[in-house]
LOGUFI-245228 format. One record per residue (C-alpha): x, y, z. Coordinates in steps of 0.05 Angstrom, whole numbers, plus 5000, padded with zeros to 4 digits. Layout:
<rs>
XYZ...
</rs>
This chain:
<rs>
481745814661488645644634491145024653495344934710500644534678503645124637504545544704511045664747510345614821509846314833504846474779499645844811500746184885499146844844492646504823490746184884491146914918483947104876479946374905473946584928477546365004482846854989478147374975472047275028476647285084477647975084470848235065468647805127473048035166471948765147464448835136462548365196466448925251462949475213456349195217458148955296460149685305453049815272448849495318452749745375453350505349449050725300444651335317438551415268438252165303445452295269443951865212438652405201443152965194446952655139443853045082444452595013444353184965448553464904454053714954455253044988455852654929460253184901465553104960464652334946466152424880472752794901474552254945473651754890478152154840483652254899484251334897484451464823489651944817493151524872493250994831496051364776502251654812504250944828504250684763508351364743512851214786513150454770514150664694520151184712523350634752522250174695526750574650521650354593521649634603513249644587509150004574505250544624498650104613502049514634504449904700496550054710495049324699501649134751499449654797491949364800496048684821500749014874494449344911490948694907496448324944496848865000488648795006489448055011495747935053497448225127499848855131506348715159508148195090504648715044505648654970512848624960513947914950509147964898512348564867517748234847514247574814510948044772517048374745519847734737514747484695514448194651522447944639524948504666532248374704533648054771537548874779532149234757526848784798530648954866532149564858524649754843522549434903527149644947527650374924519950384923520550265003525750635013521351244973515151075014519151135083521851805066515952095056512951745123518652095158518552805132511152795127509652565203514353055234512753725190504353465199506753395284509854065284502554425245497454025291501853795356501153065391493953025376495152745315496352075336489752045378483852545398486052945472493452745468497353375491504253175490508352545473509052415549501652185552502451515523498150995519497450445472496350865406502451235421506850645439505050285377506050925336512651015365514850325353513050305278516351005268523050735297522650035270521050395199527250885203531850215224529749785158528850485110535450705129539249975119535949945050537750625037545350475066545149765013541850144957546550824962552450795004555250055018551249594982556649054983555049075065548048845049550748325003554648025054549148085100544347665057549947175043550146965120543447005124543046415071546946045111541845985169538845235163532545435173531645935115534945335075528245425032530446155010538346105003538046114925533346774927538347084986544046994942541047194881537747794910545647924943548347894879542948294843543548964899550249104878547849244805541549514828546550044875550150124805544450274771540250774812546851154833548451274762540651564762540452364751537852774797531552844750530452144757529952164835527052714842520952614794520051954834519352274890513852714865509952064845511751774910508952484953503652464898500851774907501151804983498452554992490752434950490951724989490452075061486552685022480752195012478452125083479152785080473452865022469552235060468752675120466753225091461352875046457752565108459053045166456553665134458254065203465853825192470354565190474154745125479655125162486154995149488854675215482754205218483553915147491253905160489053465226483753025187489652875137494352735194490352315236490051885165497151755167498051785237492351095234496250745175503050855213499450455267495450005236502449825193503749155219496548905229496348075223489948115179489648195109489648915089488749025164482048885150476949005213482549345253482749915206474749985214474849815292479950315303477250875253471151185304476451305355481251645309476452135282472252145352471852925354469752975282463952425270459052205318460051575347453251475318455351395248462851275253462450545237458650785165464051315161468250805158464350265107463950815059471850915063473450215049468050134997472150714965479550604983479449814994473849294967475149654888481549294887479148684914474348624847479948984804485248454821479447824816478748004754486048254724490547754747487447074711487547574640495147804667497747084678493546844613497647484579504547184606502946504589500946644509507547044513512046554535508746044481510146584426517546594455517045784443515745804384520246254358525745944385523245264349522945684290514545674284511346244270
</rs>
């Protein structure tokens, strides 16, 4: 392992994020409801059904290609917002690093922070960092918000939960899924108000803001991040519509064969599960309706609320009898891969940024 001494702050918290702590938390977390769900649940009747032929290994292997191409759009859409600053392989390899952070972090700090260490590191501008992050949010929201509505108004309330008729039967799913949806529209639209229509507004903002004592740890990153919107603004508003609009597609794109997965998953191991349009349109949207609510879990990745909540979600399409395998399956497909992924890329990434930084050195000492 490379030696500590030759590492900034950020890049040791970086590496302390893949100690085998980091990492088992979730996994414990995550496999130990699934296999309390198990022994509570599982039906060896319904387990029976599940016929482990060609056709169900097929629909596995869709939902497998859906992460992949997932993963694809998002580094497409960080090398667009790049502008060129690396290389598209690099925006795999930063991709891998960005997922890993979400898996290993709550849900409500996600990988943003992150984010923008790592485009630090690849030297790219204190601009160009911010306004990737933030447009990337801003992006994800607007897709959350035309996507939720257009997916309410093909499959009605139910959506949110099984049996729901209207939006006047609330009950804990519902108030949670409102919540997020307003508190979501507050912070996209004031990034999208800094980043595209008064940007020296959010400036100010964050300039009082590094006045509070108690964020007296993060008044140098406040200001700089003030400073850095109003170029960022510059920047993205002096973007063609091409440019937008082609993140957009990678932002739809990367979102889109995430929720399609389950989609595959359910089809793979429910073999009675109907291919009709409105029922795959409502296995899709009870996907997104379950990451809108499970948005600001307090575990990392909102790991063993996503698989406690997942049976109920998806009630009247698996048996409660395997559900909680339903639900291993997805995040042995859509969660534990980056888990091993990031393990593995970040020492090599940081080892990567270290020999550059030497080479850098050197130059500048004149050795070759």
């Amino acid at each position: 392992m490379q030696d500590n001494h030759n590492l900034s702050d950020d890049e040791k918290t970086l590496l302390k994020s893949v100690s085998f702590s980091r990492l088992i938390l979730p996994v414990f977390i995550g496999l130990g409801v699934v296999f309390y769900l198990m022994s509570k649940q599982l039906d060896f009747k319904e387990l029976d059904k599940v016929s482990w032929g060609g056709l169900t290994f097929l629909w596995l292997g869709f939902a497998v290609i859906m992460y992949i191409f997932r993963h694809f759009f998002y580094a497409w859409r960080l090398y667009s917002m790049a502008d060129g600053s690396f290389s598209f392989w690099k925006c795999m390899e930063l991709i891998v690093i960005w997922e890993f952070s979400s898996a290993v972090s709550p849900t409500n700090v996600g990988g943003a922070g992150v984010a923008l260490v790592l485009l630090a590191q690849e030297k790219v501008s204190g601009a160009r960092t911010v306004a990737i992050v933030l447009y990337s949010m801003v992006l994800d929201t607007v897709y959350t918000l035309i996507s939720l509505p257009l997916l309410y108004f093909i499959v009605g309330p139910t959506l949110i939960r099984p049996g729901m008729k209207s939006l006047t039967d609330i009950d804990g799913y519902g108030f949670t899924f409102i919540t997020v949806i307003i508190f979501m529209l507050v912070y996209g639209g004031v990034f999208f108000y800094g980043l595209f229509v008064n940007p020296r507004a959010i400036k100010r903002l964050l300039i009082l803001l590094s006045r509070i004592p108690f964020l007296k740890k993060f008044r140098n990153d406040l200001r700089n991040t003030a400073v850095n919107v109003v170029t960022a603004a510059i920047e993205l508003r002096g973007q063609s519509w091409k440019f937008h609009m082609r993140n957009m597609l990678c932002t739809m794109g990367a979102w889109t064969t995430r929720f399609l997965g389950l989609n595959f998953i359910i089809l793979a191991i429910v073999p009675k599960t109907s291919l009709a349009a409105y029922d795959q349109f409502l296995i899709f949207a009870r996907g997104e309706a379950m990451y809108v609510i499970t948005a600001f879990s307090p575990t990392p990745g909102g790991a063993g609320i996503a698989e406690y909540l997942f049976g109920g979600f998806y009630s009247d399409y698996i048996p409660e009898g395997i559900a909680s395998l339903v639900s291993l399956i997805w995040r042995l497909i859509t969660y534990y891969p980056y888990l091993i992924a990031g393990a593995i890329v970040i020492p090599i990434w940081i080892r990567g940024v270290i020999k550059s930084r030497k080479a850098q050195q050197d130059k500048g000492d004149g050795r070759v």
